[in-house]
C-alpha positions as CSV (number, residue, x, y, z in Angstrom):
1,X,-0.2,14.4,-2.3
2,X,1.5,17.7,-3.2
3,X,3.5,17.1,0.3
4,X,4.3,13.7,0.4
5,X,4.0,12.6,-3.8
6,X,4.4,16.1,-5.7
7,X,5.9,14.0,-8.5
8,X,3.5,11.3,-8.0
9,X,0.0,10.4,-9.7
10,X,-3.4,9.5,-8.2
11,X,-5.4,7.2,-10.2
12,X,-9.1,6.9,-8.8
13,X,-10.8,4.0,-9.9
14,X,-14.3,4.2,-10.2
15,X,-17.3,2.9,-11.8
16,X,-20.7,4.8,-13.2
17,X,-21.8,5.9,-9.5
18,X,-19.2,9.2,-10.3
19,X,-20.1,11.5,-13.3
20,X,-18.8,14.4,-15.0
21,X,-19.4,16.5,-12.0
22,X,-17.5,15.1,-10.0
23,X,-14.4,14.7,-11.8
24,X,-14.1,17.8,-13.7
25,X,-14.0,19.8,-10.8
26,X,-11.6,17.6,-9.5
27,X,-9.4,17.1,-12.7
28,X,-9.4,20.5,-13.6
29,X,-8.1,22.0,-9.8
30,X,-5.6,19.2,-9.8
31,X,-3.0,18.4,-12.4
32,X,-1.7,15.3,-10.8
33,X,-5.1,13.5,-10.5
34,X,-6.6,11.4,-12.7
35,X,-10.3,9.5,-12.7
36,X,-10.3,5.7,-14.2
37,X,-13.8,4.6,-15.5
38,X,-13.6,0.6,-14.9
39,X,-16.7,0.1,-17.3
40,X,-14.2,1.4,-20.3
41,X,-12.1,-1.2,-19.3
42,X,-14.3,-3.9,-19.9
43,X,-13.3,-5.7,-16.4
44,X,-16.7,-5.0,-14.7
45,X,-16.4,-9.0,-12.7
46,X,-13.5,-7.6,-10.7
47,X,-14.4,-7.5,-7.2
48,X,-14.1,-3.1,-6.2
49,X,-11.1,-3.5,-3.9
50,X,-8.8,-5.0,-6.5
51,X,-9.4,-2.0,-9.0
52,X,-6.8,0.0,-7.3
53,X,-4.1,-3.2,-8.4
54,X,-4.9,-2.2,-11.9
55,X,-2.0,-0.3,-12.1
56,X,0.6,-3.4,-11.5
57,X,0.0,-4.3,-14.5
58,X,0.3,-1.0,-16.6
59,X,3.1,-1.1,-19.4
60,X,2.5,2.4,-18.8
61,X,3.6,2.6,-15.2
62,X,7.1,2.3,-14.0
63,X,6.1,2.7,-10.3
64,X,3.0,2.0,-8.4
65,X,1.6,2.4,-4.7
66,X,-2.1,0.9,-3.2
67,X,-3.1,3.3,-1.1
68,X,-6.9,3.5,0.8
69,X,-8.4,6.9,-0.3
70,X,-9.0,7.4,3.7
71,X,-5.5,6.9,5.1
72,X,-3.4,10.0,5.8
73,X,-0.2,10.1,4.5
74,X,3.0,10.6,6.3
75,X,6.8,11.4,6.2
76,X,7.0,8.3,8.0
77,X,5.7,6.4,5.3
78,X,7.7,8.5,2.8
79,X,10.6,7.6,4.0
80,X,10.1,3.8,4.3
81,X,9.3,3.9,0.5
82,X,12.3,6.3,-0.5
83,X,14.1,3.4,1.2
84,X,12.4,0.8,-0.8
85,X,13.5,2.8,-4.0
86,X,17.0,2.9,-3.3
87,X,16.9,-0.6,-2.8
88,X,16.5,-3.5,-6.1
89,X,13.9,-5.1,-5.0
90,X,10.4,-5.2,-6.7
91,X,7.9,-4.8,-4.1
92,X,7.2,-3.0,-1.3
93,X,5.0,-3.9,1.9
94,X,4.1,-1.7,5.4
95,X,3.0,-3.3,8.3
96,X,2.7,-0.6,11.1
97,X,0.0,-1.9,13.6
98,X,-0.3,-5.2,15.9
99,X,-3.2,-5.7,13.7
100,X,-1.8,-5.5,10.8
101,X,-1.4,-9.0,10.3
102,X,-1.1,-10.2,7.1
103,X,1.6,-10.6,4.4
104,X,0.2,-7.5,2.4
105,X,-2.3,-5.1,2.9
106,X,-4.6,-3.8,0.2
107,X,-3.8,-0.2,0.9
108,X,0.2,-0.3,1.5
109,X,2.1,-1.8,-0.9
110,X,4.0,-0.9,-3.7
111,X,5.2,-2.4,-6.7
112,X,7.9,-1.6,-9.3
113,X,6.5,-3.2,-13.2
114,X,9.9,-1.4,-14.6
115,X,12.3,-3.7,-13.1
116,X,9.8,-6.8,-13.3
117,X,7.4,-6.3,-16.2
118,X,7.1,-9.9,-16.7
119,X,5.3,-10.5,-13.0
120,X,3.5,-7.4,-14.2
121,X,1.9,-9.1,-16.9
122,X,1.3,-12.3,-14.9
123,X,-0.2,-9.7,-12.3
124,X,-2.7,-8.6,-14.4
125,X,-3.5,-12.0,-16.1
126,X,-4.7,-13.2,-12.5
127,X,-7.2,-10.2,-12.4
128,X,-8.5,-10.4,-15.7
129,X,-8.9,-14.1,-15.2
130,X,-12.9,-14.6,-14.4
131,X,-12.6,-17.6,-12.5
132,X,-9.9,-17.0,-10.3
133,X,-10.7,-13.1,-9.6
134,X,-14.0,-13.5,-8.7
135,X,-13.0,-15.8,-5.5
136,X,-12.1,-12.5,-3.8
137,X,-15.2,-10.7,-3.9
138,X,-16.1,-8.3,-0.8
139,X,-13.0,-8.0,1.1
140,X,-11.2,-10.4,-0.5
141,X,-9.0,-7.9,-1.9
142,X,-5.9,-9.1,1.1
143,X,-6.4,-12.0,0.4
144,X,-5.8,-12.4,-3.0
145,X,-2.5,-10.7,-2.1
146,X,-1.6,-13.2,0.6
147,X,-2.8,-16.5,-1.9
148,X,-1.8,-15.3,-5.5
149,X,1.2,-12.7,-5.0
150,X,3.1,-13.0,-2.1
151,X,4.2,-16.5,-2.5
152,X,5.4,-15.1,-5.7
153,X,7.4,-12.5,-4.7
154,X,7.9,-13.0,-0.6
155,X,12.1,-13.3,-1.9
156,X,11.8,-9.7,-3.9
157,X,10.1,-7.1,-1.3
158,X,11.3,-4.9,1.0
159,X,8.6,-5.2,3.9
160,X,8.7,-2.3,6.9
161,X,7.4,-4.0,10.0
162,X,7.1,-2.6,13.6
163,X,5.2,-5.2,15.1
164,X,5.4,-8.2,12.8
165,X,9.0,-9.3,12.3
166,X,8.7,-12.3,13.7
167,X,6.0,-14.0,11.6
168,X,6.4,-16.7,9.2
169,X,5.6,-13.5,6.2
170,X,7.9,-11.3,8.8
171,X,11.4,-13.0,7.7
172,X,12.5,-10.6,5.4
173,X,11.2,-7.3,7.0
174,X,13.4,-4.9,8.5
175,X,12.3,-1.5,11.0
176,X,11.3,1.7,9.7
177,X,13.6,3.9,9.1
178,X,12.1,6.4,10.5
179,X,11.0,6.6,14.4
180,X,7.4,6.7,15.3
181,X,6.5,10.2,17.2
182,X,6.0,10.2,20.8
183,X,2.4,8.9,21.9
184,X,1.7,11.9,23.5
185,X,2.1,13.6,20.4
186,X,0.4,11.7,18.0
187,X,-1.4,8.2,17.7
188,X,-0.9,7.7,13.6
189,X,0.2,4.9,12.1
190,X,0.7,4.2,8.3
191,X,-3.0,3.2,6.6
192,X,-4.6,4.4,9.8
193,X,-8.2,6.3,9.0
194,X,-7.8,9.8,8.5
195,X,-8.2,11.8,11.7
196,X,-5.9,9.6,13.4
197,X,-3.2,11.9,14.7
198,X,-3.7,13.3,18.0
199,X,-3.0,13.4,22.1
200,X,-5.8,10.3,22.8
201,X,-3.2,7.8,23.5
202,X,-1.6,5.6,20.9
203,X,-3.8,2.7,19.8
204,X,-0.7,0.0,20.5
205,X,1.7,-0.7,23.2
206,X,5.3,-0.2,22.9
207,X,7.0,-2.6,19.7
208,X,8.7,-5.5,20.0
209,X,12.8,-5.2,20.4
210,X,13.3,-7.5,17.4
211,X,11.6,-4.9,15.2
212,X,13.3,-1.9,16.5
213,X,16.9,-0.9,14.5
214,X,19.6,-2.5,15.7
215,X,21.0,0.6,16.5
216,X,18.0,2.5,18.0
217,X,16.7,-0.5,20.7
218,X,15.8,2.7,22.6
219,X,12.9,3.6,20.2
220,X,10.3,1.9,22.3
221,X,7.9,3.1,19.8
222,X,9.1,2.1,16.2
């Protein structure tokens, strides 16, 4: 965080499983990190995966990113979402895997409430609401993304794709901006587990040319 998001905050969502002390320690070595007890927000019915989209709907919150606690953070990724910044567009989606193969993923988008606060209040409407939330239990987390927010804003994202671009939820992606490292030097990829860089081979073959930037159709890798 202090690397990639110094200016950035991390909200944990959590339920009654983490005490005291846990977070003080926590808290108190890190300004930038804060602890979110779902039972004070009287929301206990929503499924654990779809806490972290809490913030979306924040009149608080300006900007927002869903990231998985156990994914590494990059430049890579970094610079895909200083790119989505500059841009106007509300939401931001990663795809950076062969397997990645969905419209959004639960642990790399982004969304912007400041420039769209009235999706952000029909955001959070759809998780407080008891009998459509609890459709997604489990896992369901992606697809509650692909059946109750992409068709909604699929016009208003940028979407970074290395693999992907071609799919019907690939039409308005565009590459990263940034090059993937050689395979021999690393094997990461954005919302890959922790642990993932290192000289075992990457976990993909090379990416298609209609994902690579039109003026880079050498990076084999992108």
């Amino acid at each position: 965080m202090y690397t990639i998001y110094p200016d950035w905050i991390l909200r944990v969502y959590h339920d009654s499983i983490i005490n005291l002390s846990v977070i003080c320690p926590v808290e108190c070595a890190h300004f930038n990190v804060d602890f979110c007890d779902i039972s004070l927000l009287n929301i206990d019915y929503v499924p654990p995966k779809i806490w972290r989209f809490l913030p979306a709907g924040d009149e608080l919150v300006d900007i927002m990113g869903s990231r998985d606690l156990d994914s590494a953070l990059t430049k890579r990724e970094l610079d895909a979402v200083h790119e989505w910044l500059m841009s106007n567009k509300s939401f931001h989606a990663m795809r950076d895997h062969p397997l990645h193969s969905v419209p959004m993923l639960g642990g790399m988008w982004g969304f912007r409430p400041s420039i769209n606060r009235s999706f952000s209040k029909e955001f959070l409407n759809k998780i407080r609401n008891k009998g459509l939330i609890r459709r997604y239990d489990k896992r369901g987390d992606q697809t509650f993304l692909s059946d109750q927010i992409w068709p909604h804003i699929h016009n208003d994202v940028i979407a970074h794709d290395s693999f992907l671009c071609q799919t019907w939820y690939g039409k308005n992606s565009r590459p990263y901006p940034t090059r993937r490292q050689p395979v021999n030097e690393t094997n990461c990829f954005i919302g890959g587990v922790r642990g993932c860089c290192g000289s075992n081979g990457a976990p993909f073959q090379e990416c298609p040319q209609a994902c690579r930037p039109k003026e880079h159709l050498e990076w084999i890798y992108c």
